[in-house]
C-alpha positions in Angstrom: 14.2 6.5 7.0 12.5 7.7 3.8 10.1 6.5 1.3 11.2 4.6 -2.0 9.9 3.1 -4.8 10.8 -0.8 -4.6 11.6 -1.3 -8.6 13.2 -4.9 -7.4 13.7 -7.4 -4.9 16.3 -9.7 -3.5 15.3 -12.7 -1.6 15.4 -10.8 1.9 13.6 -8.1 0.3 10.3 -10.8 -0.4 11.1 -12.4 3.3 10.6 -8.7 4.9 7.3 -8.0 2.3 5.7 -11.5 3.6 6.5 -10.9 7.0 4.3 -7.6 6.6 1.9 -9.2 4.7 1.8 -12.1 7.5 1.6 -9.3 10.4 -1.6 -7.5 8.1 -3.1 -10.7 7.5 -2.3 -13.5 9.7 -5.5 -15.4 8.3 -4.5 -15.4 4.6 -2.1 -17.5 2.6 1.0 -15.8 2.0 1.4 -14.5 -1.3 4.0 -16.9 -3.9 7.3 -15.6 -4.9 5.8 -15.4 -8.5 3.3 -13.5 -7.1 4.8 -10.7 -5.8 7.1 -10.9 -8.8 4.7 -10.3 -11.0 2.8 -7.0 -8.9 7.3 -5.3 -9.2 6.1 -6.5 -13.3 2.9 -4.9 -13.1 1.8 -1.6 -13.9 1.3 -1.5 -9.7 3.8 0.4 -8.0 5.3 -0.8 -4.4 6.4 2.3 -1.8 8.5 0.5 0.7 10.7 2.3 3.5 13.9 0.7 4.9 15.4 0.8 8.0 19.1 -0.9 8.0 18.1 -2.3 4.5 15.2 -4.1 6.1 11.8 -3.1 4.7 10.0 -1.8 7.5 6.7 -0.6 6.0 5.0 -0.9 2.4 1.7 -0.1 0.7 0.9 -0.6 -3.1 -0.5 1.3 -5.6 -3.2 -0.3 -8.4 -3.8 1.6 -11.2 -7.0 1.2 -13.7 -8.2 3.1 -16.6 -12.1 4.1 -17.1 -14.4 6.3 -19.1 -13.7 9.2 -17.4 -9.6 8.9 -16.4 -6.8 7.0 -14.5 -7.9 5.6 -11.7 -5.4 4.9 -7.9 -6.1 2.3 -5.5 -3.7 2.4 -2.9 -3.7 -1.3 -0.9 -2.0 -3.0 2.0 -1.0 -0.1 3.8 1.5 -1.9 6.8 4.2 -1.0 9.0 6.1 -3.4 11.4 5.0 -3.7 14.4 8.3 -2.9 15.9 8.0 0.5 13.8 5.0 1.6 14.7 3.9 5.3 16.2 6.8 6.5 14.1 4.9 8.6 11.4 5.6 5.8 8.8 2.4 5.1 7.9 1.3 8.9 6.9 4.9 9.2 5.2 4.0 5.9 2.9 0.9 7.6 2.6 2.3 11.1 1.5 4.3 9.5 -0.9 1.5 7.1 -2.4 -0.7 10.1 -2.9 2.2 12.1 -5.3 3.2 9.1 -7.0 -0.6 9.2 -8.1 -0.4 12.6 -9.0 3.3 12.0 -11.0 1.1 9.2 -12.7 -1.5 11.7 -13.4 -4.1 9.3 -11.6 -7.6 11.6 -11.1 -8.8 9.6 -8.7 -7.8 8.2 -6.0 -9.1 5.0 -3.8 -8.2 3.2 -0.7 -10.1 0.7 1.7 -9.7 0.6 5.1 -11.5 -1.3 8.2 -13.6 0.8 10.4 -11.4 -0.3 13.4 -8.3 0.5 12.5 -9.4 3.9 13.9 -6.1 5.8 14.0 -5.3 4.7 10.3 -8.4 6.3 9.2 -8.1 9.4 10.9 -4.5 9.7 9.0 -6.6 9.0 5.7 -8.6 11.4 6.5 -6.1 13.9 7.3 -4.3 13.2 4.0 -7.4 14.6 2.4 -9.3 11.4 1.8 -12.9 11.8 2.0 -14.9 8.7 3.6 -17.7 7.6 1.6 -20.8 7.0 1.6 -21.1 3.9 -1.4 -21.7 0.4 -0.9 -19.0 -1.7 -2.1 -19.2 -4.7 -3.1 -16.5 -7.7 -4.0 -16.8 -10.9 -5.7 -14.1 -13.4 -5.2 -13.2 -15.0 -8.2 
């Protein structure tokens, strides 16, 4: 299994992506077809990897400009459930971080819950540097 970037998507393709997202978020609303449509559109990019021709793990990458350069946020970090303890998560991760640095991103960002405990110590060990900022959100 190896990392890839997902330029499109077949119907099974959005069914493995919303199962992720359901097994991530089980309290939210699943994202519309459109939706995730529209992020493949975007200026986002999707790192998926497959096993059988399943996608088995998937994060996205954001990409802003400010002031002072291109900014990353990498989002929804997930592997199945049935795929976990594998080194999937630190591979999506590798591969996140130098599709940034292809992008010529100067910053990088990503969020992550204080419990997920062994996630963050695989941020951290990618280089990622906690920090100490408030952050705010505002849902619109």
């Amino acid at each position: 299994m190896q990392t890839e970037l997902l330029k499109s998507f077949s119907k099974e393709h959005l069914e493995d992506l919303l199962e992720l997202y359901r097994q991530m978020a089980p309290e939210r609303t699943l994202p519309s077809e459109s939706k995730v449509k529209g992020l493949l559109e975007s200026d986002s990019d999707i790192v998926v990897i497959r096993d059988n021709g399943r996608i088995v793990a998937m994060t996205t990458i954001g990409y802003f400009t400010t002031i002072s350069g291109l900014y990353g946020e990498i989002t929804h970090v997930v592997v199945d459930q049935a795929h976990r303890g594998k080194g999937l998560g630190k591979a999506m991760t590798s591969a996140a971080i130098e599709q940034a640095k292809k992008r010529g991103v100067t910053k990088l960002h990503l969020e992550s819950d204080p419990e997920r405990i062994i996630a963050n110590v695989m941020y951290e060990k990618a280089g990622f540097k906690k920090l100490n900022k408030n952050f705010y959100r505002l849902t619109l």
